[in-house]
C-alpha positions in Angstrom: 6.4 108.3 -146.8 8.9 110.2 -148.3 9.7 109.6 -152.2 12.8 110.3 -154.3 13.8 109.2 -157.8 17.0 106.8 -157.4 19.9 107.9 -160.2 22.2 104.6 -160.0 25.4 106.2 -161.3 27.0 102.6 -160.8 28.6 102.5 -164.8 31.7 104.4 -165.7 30.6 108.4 -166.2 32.3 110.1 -168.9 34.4 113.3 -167.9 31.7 115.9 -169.8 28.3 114.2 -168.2 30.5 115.1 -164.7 30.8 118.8 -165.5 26.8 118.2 -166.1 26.2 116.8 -162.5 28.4 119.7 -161.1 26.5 122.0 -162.9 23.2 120.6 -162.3 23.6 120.8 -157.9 21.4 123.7 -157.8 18.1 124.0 -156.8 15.6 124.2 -159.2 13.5 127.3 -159.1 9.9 128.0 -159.0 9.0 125.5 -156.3 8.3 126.7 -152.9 8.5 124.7 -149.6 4.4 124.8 -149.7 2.2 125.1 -153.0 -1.7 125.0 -152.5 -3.9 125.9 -155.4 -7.5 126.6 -156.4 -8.9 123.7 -158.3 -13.0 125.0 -158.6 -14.7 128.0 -157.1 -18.4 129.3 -157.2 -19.1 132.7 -156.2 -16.8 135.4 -155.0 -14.3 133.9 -152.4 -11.3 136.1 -151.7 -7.9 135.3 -150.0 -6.2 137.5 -147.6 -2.4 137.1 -148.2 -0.4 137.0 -145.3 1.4 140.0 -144.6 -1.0 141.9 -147.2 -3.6 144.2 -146.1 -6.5 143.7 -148.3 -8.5 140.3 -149.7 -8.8 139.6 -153.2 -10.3 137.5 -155.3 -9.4 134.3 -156.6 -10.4 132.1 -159.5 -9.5 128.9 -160.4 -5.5 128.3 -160.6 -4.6 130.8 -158.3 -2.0 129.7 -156.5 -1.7 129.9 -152.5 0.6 129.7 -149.9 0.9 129.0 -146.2 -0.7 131.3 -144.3 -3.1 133.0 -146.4 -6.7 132.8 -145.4 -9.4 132.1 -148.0 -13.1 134.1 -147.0 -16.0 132.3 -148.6 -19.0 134.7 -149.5 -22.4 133.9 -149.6 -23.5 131.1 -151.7 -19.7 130.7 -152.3 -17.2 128.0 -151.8 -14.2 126.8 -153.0 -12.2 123.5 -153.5 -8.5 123.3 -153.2 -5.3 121.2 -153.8 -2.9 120.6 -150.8 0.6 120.6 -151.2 0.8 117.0 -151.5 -1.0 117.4 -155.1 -3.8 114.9 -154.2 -5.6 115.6 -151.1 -8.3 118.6 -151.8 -10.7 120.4 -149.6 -14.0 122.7 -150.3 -14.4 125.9 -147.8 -18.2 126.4 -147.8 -20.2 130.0 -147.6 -19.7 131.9 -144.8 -16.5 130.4 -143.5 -13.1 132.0 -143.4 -9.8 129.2 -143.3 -6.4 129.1 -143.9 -5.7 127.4 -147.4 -4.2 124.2 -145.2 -7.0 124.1 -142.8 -8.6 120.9 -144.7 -5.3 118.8 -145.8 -3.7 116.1 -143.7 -2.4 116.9 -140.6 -0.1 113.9 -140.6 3.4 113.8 -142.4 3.0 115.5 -145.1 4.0 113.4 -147.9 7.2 114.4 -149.9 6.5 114.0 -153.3 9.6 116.0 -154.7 12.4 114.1 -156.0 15.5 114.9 -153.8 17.1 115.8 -156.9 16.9 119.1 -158.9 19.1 120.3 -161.7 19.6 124.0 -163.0 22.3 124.8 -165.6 22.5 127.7 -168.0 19.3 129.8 -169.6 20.4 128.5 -173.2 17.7 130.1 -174.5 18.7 133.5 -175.4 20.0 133.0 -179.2 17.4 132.3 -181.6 20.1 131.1 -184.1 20.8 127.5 -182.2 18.8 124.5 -181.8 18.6 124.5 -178.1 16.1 121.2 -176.4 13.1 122.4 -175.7 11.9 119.3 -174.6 12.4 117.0 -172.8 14.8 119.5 -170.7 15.4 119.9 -167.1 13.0 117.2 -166.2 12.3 113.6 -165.6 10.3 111.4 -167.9 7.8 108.7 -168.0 7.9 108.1 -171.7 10.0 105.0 -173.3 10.1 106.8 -176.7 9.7 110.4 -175.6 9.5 113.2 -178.5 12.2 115.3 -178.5 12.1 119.1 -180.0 14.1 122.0 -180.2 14.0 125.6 -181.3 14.1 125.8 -185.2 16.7 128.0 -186.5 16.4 129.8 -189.7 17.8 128.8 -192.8 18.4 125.1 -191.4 16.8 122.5 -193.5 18.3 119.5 -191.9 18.9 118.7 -188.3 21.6 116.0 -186.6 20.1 114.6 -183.6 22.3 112.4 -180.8 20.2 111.3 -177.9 23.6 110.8 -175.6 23.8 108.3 -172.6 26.8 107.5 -169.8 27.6 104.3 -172.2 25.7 104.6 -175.3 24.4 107.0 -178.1 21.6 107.3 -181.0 21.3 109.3 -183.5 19.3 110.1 -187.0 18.6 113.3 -189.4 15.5 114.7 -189.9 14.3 118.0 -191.3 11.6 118.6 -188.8 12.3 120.0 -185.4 11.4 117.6 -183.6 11.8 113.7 -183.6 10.6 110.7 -181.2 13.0 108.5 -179.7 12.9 105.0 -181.5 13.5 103.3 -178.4 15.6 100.6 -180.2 18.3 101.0 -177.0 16.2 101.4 -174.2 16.3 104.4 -171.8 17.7 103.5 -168.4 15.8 104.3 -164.8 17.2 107.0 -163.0 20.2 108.1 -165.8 20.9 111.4 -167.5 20.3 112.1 -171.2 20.9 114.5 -173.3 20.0 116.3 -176.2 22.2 117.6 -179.2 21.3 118.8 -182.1 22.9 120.4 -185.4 22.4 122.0 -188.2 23.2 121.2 -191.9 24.4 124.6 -191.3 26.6 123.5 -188.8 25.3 125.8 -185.8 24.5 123.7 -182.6 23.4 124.9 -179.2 26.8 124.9 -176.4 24.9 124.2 -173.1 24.3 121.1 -172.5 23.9 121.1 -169.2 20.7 123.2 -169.6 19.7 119.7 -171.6 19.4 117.1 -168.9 16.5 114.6 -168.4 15.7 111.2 -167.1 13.4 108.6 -167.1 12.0 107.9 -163.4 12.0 104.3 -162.6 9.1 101.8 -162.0 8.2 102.0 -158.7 7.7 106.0 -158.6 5.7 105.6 -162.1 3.2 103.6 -160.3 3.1 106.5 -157.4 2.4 108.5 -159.9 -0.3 106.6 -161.2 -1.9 105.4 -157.8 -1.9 109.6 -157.5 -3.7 110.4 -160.6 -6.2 107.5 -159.9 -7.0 109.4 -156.9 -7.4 112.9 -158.3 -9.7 111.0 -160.6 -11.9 109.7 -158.3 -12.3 113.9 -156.8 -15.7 115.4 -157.9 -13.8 118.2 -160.3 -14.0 119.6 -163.8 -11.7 118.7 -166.2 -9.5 121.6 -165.9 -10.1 121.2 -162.0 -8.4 118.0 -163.1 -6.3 119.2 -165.4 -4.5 122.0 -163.1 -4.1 118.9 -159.9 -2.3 117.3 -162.5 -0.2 120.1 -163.2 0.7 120.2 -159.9 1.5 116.5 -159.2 3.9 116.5 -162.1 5.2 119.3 -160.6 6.0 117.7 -157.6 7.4 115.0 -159.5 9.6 117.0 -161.8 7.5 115.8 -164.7 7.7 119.7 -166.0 8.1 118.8 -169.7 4.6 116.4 -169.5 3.4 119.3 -167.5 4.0 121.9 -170.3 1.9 119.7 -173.1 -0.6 119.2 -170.6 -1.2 123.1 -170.4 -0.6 123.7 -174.1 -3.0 121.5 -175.2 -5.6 122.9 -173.0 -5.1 126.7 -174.5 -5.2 125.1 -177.8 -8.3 123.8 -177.5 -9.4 126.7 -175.6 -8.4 128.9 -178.1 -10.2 127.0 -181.0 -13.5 127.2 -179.1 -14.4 130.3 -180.8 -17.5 133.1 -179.7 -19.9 132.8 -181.9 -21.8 135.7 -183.1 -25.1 134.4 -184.8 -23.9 135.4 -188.1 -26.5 133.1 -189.5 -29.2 135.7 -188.8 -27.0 138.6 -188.2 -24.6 139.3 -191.7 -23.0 142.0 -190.1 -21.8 140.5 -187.0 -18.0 140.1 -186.2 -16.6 136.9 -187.1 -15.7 134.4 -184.4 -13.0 135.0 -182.1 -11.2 132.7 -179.9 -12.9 132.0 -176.0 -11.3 134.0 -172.8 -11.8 132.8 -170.0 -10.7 133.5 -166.5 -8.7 130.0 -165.8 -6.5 131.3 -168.9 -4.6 134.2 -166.7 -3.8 131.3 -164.2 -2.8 129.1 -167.1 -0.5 131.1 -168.1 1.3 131.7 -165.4 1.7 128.4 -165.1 3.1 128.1 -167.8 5.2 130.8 -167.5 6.6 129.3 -163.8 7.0 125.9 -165.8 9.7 127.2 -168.9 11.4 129.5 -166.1 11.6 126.3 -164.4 13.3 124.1 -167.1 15.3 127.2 -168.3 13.6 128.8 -170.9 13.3 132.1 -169.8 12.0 134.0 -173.2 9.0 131.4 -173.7 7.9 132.0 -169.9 8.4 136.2 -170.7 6.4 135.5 -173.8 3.3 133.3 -171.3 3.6 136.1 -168.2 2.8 138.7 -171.0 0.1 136.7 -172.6 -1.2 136.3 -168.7 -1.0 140.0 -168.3 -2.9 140.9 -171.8 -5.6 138.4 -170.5 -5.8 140.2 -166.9 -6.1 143.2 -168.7 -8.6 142.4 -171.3 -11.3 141.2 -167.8 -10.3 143.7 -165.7 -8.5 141.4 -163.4 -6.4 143.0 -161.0 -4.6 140.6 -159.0 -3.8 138.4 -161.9 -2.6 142.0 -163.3 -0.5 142.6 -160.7 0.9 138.6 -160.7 1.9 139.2 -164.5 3.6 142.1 -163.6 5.3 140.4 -161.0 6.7 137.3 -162.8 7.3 139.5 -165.8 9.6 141.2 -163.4 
């Protein structure tokens, strides 16, 4: 069954939100045709890109496409995410499959929206308030929270939440605000966000602002979908990354994004703790590394890339390639340096 998000453009469209929709025909970037991913792994298991000479290993969040081939070493396996973000498979020890070998052989279902929008970076000037979220994605939320970039010397910001036929606005001196919800959001229209200074700087692309709220019958899709991947035997950031993908698929990058974030922030308030109780000399605690972070960062990286905000996903392929660094791990290296690229 194939699923799209409906945009009823029935109402009169003001001449500025049609530039917008112009602007916003290209296809988004950062989704491929196929995107498998490693959910859990035990052991060493290794994948054998196609095309690529030699296997290497994989931990969890590594990313696969079709037509690599996953190698399952002794007392190893593996579990991993379709491309229809709910169905997973486990490879076993000894066995050698390509990464679609366990998902559904029927139609394969579509969970992309048939829509995709891609305007300017709008990132690149730290003096504006540019949207950094929601931007260049749909929403679930009635009341979402909407932030942008804080620019120096502003104490105040003007915020207009703008509609086809209607507007809101307030002032705040935060960066970010939630939406009061007092007019309510319609299924399927685009918004967008403009802010302004008490200095009066304000960001000029508003196209590279866009989002929309999905309507009711794919939020329960949705929903059915993460009921699913709850019922899968995985760890919470096995969990965690199948949800990344699913919103993904559903162009729910902005949820995606806080989902990540606040798994690094509480991963990087877990500290190592030296037993400085008994040993007064040892190092004080440092934050928790751990292999899953490299993948999360790329992922991260791939999501603002996705939405247009090119110097956060610089700043998360270079905090993947310190991490790859820091364990000596090569093909998460080598990824870095790739998306960095």
């Amino acid at each position: 069954m194939a699923l799209s998000l409906r945009r009823p453009l029935s109402l009169p469209i003001p001449p500025w939100f049609l530039s917008l929709l112009i602007l916003g025909s290209l296809a988004t970037p950062g989704l491929t045709a196929e995107s498998y991913r490693i959910v859990e792994v035990s052991g060493t298991v290794q994948v054998k890109r196609q095309g690529q000479g030699n296997a290497v290993p994989v931990s969890m969040g590594t990313a696969l496409s079709l037509g690599d081939r996953l190698l399952a070493g002794q007392g190893s396996w593996a579990k991993i995410l379709c491309d229809n973000a709910i169905s997973i498979w486990r490879i076993n020890a000894g066995e050698i499959k390509g990464v679609a070998y366990g998902c559904p052989r029927s139609v394969r279902i579509a969970l992309r929206s048939s829509r995709s929008i891609e305007g300017f970076i709008g990132d690149v000037d730290a003096t504006v308030p540019y949207a950094l979220s929601p931007r260049k994605s749909a929403i679930r939320a009635v009341q979402p929270l909407l932030r942008w970039n804080p620019v120096p010397g502003a104490t105040r910001y003007q915020v207009t939440l703008m509609g086809i036929d209607n507007n809101w606005s307030t002032e705040t001196s935060e960066t970010q605000v939630r939406y009061s919800g007092e007019i309510p959001l319609e299924e399927g229209l685009p918004y967008v966000i403009r802010v302004k200074t008490d200095t009066g700087v304000s960001a000029q692309q508003p196209s590279s602002l866009l989002f929309w709220r999905i309507d009711a019958e794919t939020e329960a899709t949705i929903a059915a979908a993460e009921a699913e991947l709850d019922t899968q035997d995985l760890s919470p950031l096995g969990n965690l990354l199948a949800r990344v993908e699913l919103y993904r698929q559903f162009e729910l990058f902005s949820e995606a994004i806080d989902l990540l974030n606040a798994w690094v922030t509480e991963e990087t308030a877990t500290p190592q703790t030296p037993d400085s109780a008994t040993d007064p000399q040892a190092d004080p605690p440092v934050p928790a590394v751990s292999v899953p972070a490299v993948s999360v960062q790329q992922l991260l990286g791939e999501l603002h890339q996705t939405i247009g905000l090119n110097q956060l996903a610089l700043d998360h392929y270079s905090q993947a390639l310190a991490l790859a660094q820091t364990q000596a791990d090569l093909p998460g290296q080598a990824q870095a340096q790739w998306d960095r690229a």
